[in-house]
C-alpha positions as YAML, in Angstrom:
chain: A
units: angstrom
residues:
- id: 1
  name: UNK
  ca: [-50.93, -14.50, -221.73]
- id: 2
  name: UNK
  ca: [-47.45, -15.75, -220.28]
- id: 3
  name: UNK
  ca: [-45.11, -17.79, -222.46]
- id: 4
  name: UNK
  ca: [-44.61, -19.98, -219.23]
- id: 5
  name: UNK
  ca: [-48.64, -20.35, -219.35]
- id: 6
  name: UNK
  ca: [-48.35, -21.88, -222.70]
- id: 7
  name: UNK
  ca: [-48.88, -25.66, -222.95]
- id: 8
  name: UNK
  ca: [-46.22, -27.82, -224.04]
- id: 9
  name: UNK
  ca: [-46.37, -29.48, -227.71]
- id: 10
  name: UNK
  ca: [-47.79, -32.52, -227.54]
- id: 11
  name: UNK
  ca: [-47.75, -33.68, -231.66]
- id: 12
  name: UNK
  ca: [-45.81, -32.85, -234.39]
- id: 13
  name: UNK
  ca: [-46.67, -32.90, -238.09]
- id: 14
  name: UNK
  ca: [-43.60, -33.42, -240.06]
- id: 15
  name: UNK
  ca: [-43.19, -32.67, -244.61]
- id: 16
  name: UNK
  ca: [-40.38, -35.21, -245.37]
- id: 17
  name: UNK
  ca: [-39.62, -34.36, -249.14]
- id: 18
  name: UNK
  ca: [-36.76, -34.90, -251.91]
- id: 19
  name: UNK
  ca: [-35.94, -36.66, -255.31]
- id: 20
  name: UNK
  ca: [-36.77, -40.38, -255.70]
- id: 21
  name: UNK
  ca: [-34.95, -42.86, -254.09]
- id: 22
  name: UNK
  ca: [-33.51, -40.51, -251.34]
- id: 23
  name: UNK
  ca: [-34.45, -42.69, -248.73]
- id: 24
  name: UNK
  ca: [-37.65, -40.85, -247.22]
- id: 25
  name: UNK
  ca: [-39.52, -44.14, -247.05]
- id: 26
  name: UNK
  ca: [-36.84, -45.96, -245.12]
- id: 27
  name: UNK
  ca: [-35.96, -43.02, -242.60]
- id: 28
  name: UNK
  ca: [-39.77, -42.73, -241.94]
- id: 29
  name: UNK
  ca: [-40.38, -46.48, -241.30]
- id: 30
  name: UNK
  ca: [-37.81, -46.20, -238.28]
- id: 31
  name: UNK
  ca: [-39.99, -43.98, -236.29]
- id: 32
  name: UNK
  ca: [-41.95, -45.63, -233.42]
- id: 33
  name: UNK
  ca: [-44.75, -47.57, -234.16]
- id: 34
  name: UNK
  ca: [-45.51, -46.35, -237.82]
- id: 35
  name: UNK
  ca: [-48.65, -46.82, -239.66]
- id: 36
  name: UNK
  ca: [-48.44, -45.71, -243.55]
- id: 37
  name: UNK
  ca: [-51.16, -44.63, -245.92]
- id: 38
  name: UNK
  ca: [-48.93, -46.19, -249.08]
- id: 39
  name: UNK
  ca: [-50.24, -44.61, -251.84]
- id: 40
  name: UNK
  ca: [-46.42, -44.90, -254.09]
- id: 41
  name: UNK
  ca: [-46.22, -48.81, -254.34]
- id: 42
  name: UNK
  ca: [-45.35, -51.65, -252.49]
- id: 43
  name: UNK
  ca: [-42.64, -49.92, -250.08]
- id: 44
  name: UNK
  ca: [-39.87, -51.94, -252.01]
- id: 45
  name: UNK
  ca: [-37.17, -49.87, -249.97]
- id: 46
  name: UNK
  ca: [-38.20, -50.74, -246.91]
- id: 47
  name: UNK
  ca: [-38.75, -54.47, -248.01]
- id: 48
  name: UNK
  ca: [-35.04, -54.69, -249.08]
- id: 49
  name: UNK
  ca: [-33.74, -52.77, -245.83]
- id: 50
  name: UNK
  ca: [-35.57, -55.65, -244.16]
- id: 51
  name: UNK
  ca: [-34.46, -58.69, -246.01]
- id: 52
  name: UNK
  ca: [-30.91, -57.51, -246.94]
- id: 53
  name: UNK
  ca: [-30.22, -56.23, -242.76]
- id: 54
  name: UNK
  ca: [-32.09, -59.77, -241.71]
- id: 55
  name: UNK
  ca: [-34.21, -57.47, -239.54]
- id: 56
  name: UNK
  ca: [-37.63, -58.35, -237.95]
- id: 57
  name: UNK
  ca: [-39.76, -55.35, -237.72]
- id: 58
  name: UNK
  ca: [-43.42, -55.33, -238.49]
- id: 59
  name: UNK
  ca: [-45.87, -52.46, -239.02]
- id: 60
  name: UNK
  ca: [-49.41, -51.70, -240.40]
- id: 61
  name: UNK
  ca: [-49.77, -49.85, -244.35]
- id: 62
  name: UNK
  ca: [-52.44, -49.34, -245.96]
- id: 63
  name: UNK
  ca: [-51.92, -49.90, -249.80]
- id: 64
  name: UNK
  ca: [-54.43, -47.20, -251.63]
- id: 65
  name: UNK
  ca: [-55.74, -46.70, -255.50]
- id: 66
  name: UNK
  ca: [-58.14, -46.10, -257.81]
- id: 67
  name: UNK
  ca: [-59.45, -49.69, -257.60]
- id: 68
  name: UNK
  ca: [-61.78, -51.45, -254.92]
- id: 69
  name: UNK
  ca: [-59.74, -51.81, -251.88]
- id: 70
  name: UNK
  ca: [-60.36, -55.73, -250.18]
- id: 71
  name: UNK
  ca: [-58.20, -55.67, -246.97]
- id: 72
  name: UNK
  ca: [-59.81, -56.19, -244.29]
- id: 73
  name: UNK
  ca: [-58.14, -54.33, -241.94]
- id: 74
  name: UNK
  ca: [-59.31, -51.31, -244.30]
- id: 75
  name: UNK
  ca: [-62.54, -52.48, -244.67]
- id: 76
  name: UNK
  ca: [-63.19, -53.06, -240.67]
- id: 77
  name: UNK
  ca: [-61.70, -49.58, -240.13]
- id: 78
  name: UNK
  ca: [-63.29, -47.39, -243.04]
- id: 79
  name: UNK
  ca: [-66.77, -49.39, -244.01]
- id: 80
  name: UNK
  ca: [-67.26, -51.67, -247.24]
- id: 81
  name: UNK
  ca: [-69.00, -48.99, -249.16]
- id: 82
  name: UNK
  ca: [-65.46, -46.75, -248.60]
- id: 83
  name: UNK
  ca: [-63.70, -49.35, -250.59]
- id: 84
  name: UNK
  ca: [-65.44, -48.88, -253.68]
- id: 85
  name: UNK
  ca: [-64.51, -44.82, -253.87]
- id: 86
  name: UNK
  ca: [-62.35, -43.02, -255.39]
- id: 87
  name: UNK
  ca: [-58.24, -43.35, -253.77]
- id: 88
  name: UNK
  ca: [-58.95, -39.34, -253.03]
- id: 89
  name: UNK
  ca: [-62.12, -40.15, -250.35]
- id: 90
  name: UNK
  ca: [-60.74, -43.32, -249.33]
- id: 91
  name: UNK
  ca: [-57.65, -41.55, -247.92]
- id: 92
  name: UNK
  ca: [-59.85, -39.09, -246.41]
- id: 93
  name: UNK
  ca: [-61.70, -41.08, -244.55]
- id: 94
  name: UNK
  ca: [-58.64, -43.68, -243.74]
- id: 95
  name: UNK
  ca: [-56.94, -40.72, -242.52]
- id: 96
  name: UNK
  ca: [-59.93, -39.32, -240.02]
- id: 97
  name: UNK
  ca: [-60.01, -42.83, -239.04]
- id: 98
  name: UNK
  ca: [-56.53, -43.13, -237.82]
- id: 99
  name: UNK
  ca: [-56.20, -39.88, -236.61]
- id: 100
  name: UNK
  ca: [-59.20, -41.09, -234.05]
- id: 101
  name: UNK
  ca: [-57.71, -43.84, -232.90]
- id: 102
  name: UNK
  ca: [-54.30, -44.18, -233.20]
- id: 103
  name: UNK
  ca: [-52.58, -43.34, -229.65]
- id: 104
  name: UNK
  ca: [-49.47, -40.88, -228.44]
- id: 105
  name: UNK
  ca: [-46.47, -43.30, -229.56]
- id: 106
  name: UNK
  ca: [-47.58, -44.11, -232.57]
- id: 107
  name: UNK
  ca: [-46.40, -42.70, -236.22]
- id: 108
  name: UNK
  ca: [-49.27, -41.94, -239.03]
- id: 109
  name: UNK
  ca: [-47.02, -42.00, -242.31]
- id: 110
  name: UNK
  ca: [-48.92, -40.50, -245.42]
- id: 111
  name: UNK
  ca: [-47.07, -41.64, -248.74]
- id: 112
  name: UNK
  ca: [-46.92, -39.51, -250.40]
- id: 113
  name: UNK
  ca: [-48.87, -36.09, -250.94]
- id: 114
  name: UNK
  ca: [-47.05, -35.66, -254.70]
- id: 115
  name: UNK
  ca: [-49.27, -39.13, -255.44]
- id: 116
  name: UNK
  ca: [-52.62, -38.11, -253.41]
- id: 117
  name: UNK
  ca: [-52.81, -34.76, -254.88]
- id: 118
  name: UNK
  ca: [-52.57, -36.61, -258.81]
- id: 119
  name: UNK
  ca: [-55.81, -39.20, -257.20]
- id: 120
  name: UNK
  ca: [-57.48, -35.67, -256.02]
- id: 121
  name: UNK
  ca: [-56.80, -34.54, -259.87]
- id: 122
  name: UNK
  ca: [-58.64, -37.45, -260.90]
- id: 123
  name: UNK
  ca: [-61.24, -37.22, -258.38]
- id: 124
  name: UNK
  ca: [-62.07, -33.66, -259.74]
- id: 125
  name: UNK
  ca: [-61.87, -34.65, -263.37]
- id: 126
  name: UNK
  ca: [-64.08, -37.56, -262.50]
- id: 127
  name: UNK
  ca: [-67.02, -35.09, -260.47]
- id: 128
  name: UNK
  ca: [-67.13, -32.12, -262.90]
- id: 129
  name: UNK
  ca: [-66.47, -34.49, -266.24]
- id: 130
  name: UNK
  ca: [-63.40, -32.14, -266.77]
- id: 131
  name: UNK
  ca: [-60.60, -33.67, -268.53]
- id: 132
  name: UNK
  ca: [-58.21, -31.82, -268.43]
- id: 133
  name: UNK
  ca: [-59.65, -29.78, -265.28]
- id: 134
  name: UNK
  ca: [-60.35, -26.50, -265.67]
- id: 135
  name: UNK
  ca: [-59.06, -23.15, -264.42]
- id: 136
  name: UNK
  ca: [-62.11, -22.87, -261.48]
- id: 137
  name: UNK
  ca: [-61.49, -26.17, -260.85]
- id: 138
  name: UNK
  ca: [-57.84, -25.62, -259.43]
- id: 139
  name: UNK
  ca: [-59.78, -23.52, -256.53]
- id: 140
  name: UNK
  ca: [-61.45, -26.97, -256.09]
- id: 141
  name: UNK
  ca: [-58.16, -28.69, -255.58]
- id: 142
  name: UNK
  ca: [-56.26, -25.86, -253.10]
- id: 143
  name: UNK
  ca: [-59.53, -25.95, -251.29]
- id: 144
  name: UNK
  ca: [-59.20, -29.54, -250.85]
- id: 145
  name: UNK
  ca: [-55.54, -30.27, -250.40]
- id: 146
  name: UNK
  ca: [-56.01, -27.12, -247.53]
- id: 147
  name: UNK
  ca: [-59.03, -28.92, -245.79]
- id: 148
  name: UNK
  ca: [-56.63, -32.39, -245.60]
- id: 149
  name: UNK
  ca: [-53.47, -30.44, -243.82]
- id: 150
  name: UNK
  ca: [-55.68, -28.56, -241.33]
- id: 151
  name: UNK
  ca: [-57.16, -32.51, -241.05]
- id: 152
  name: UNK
  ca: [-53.61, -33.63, -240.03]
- id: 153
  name: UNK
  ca: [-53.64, -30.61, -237.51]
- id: 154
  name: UNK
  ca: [-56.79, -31.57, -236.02]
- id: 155
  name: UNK
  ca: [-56.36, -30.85, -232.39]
- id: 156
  name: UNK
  ca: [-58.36, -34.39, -231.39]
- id: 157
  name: UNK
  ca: [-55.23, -36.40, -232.69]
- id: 158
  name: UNK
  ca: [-53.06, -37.67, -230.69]
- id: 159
  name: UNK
  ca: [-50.26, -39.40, -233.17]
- id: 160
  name: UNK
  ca: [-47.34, -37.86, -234.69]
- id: 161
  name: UNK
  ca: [-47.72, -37.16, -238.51]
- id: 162
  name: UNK
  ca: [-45.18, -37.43, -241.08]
- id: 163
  name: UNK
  ca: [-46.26, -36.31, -244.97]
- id: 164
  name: UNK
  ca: [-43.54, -37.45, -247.48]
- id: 165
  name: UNK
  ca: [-43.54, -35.80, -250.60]
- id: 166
  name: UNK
  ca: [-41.15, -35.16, -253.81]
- id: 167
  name: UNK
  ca: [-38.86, -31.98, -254.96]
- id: 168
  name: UNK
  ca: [-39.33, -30.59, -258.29]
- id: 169
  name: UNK
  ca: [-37.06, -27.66, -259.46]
- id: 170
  name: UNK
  ca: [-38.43, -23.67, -260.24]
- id: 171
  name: UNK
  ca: [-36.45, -21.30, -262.21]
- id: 172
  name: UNK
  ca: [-37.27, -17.58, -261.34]
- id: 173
  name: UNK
  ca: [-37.99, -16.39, -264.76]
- id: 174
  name: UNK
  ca: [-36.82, -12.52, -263.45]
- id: 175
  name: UNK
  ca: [-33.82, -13.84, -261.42]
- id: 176
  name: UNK
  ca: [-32.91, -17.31, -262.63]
- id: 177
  name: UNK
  ca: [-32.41, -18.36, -259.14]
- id: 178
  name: UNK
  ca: [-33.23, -22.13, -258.89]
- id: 179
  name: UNK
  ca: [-35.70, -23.17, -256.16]
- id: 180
  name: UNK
  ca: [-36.16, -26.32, -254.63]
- id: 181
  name: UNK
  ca: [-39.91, -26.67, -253.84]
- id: 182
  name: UNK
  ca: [-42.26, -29.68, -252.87]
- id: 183
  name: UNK
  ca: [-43.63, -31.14, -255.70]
- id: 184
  name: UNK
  ca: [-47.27, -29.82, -256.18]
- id: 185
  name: UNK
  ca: [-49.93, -27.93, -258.38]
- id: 186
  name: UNK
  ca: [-50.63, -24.41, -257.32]
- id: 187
  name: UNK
  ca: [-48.97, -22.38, -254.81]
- id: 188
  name: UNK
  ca: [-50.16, -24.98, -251.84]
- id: 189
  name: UNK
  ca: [-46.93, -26.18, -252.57]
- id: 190
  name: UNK
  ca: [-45.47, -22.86, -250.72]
- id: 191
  name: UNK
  ca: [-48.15, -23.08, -248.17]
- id: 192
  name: UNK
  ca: [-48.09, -26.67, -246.98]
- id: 193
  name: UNK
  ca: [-44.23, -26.29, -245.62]
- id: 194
  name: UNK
  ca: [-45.63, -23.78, -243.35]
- id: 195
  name: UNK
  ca: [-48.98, -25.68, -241.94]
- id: 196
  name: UNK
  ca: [-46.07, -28.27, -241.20]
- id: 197
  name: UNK
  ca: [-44.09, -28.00, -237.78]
- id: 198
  name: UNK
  ca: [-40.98, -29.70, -239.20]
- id: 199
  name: UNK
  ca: [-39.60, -29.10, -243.02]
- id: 200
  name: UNK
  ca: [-36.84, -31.56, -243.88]
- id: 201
  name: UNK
  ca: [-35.48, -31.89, -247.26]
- id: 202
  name: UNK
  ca: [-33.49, -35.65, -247.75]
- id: 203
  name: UNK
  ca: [-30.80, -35.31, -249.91]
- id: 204
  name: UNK
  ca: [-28.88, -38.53, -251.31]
- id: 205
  name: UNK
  ca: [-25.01, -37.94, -252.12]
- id: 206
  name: UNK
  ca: [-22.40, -39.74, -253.38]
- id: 207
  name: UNK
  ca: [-18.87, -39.47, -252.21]
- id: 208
  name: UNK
  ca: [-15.52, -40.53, -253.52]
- id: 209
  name: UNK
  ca: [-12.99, -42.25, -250.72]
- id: 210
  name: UNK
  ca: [-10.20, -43.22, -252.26]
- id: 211
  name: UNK
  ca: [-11.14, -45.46, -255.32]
- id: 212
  name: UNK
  ca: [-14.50, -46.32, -253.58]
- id: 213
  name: UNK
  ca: [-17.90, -44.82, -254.29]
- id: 214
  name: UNK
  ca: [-20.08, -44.04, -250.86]
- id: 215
  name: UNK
  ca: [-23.46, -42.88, -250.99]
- id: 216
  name: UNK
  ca: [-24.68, -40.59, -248.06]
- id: 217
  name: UNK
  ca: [-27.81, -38.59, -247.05]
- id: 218
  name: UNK
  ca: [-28.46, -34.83, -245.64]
- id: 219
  name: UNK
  ca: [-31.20, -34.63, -243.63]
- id: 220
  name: UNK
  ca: [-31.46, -30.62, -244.90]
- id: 221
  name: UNK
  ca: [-33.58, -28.70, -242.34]
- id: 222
  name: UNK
  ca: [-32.44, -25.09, -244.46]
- id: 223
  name: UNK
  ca: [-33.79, -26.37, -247.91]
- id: 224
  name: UNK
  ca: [-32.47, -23.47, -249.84]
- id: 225
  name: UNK
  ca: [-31.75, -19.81, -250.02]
- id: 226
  name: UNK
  ca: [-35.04, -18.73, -250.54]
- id: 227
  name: UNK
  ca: [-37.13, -21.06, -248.24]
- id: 228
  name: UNK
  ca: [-37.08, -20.68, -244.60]
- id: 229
  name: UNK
  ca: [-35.50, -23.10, -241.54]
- id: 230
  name: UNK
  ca: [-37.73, -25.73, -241.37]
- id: 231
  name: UNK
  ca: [-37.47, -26.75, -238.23]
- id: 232
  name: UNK
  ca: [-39.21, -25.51, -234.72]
- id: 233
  name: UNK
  ca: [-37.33, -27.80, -232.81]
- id: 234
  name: UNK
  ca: [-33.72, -26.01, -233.11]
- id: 235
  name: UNK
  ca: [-32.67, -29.07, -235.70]
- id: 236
  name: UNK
  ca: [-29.43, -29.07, -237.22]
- id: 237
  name: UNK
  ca: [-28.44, -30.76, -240.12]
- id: 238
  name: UNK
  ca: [-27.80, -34.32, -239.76]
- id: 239
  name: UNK
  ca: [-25.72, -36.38, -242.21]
- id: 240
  name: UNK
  ca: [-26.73, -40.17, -242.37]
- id: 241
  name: UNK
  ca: [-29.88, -39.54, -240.28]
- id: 242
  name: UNK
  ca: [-31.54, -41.76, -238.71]
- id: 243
  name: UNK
  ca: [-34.70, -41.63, -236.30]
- id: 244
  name: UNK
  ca: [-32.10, -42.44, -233.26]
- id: 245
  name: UNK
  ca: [-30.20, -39.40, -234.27]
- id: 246
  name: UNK
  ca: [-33.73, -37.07, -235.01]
- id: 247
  name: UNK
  ca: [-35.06, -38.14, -231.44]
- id: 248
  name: UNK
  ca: [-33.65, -36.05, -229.21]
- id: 249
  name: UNK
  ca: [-34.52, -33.12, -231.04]
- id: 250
  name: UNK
  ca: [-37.94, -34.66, -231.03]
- id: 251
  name: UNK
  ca: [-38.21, -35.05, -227.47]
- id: 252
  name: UNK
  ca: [-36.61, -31.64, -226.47]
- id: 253
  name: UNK
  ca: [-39.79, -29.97, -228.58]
- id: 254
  name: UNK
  ca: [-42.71, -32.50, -227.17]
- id: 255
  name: UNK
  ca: [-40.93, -32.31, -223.56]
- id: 256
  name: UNK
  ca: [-41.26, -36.14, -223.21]
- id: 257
  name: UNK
  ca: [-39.28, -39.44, -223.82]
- id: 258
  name: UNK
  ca: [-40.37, -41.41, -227.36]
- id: 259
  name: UNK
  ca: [-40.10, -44.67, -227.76]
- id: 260
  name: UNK
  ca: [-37.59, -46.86, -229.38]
- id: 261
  name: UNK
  ca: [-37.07, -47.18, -232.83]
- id: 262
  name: UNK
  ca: [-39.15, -49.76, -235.25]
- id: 263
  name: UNK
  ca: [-35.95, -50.25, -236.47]
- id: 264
  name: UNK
  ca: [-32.63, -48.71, -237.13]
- id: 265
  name: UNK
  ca: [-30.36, -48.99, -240.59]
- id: 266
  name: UNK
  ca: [-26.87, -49.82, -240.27]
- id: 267
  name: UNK
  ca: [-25.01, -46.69, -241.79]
- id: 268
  name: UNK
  ca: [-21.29, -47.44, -243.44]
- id: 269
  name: UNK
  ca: [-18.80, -44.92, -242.73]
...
């Protein structure tokens, strides 16, 4: 077959990772019309953007754990007997849900995978009465966390993805090279970045100006020496990034306009 016979992208699925506090949350909540499975908190660093920039934005999350979920909106979408399982099959089934229904524009947000694969932990511990889980059960849990990314791939979605998730540190024992990695049992952690289209590492940075202290991000699409370039859509590194500044890459790979930002972050020079 012809490369011009080819169709064009039409959905992206996006790994967001990096330490704590880097501000994956906040650059995720700008992209059009996001809907998050919240699975960290209460999205406190969004809630702050919001009521320290006096801005009026609005989206959908869905606020996941161990306990019986009551909202509505969850309950309407998934079934009542859904919100009286385990955070690991709730999420499973929120996320078939929304992948079903929600259209082109919008933004599915899955925070985070570090958090859903500790409620999958529990979910095996809970199913084989393993605790701590056992060496056959890790085949459980690759098995599993596999099944879920090709989910987020399904070809019947229509909704950009993005999967945030947090950096731990290697050392190569032989080399003593330091690797940057997503943070993540087994070596899924090597083989999520490449089910993803996108692989972005936020990095948060302080700078000295003068007497004065700024903090700054890196939007790292190289995460390190020994991981490859995480991006198919020709991405370079952007510093302060925001989804305005991410879009045009965006649309260059899907071959069609996006819509506006849910909201954009003033960034100080």
């Amino acid at each position: 077959m012809k490369l011009s016979k080819l169709g064009q992208v039409s959905r992206l699925v996006i790994l967001l990772y990096g330490q704590p506090l880097a501000g994956k949350t906040v650059l995720a909540s700008q992209f059009p019309n996001p809907v998050f499975i919240e699975l960290d908190g209460k999205m406190t660093s969004v809630l702050t953007a919001r009521a320290n920039r006096e801005e009026k934005f609005d989206f959908d999350a869905y606020f996941i754990d161990e306990d019986e979920t009551t909202d509505e909106d969850f309950i309407n979408l998934c079934g009542k007997a859904f919100a009286r399982q385990s955070a690991w099959l709730k999420t499973q089934k929120l996320t078939e849900r929304l992948l079903e229904t929600l259209p082109q524009d919008a933004t599915l947000i899955i925070d985070s995978i570090t958090r859903l694969s500790e409620h999958l932990i529990h979910f095996i511990e809970k199913t084989t009465n393993h605790r701590p889980i056992q060496l056959q059960d890790w085949n459980s849990f690759t098995m599993h966390i596999g099944d879920y990314m090709d989910l987020l791939r399904s070809s019947k979605a229509k909704c950009n993805v993005i999967v945030i998730g947090h950096e731990d540190t290697l050392k190569n024992e032989l080399t003593g090279a330091i690797e940057k990695t997503l943070y993540l049992p087994t070596k899924q952690r090597y083989r999520i970045p490449g089910i993803a289209d996108e692989y972005w590492l936020l990095r948060a940075n302080t700078k000295l100006k003068g007497n004065k202290r700024v903090n700054s991000r890196t939007l790292q699409i190289v995460p390190d020496r020994t991981s490859p370039s995480g991006s198919s859509c020709w991405m370079d590194n952007i510093e302060n990034p925001t989804y305005e500044k991410i879009r045009p890459y965006l649309e260059k790979s899907l071959g069609r306009k996006l819509p506006e930002p849910t909201w954009t972050p003033q960034i100080d020079k």
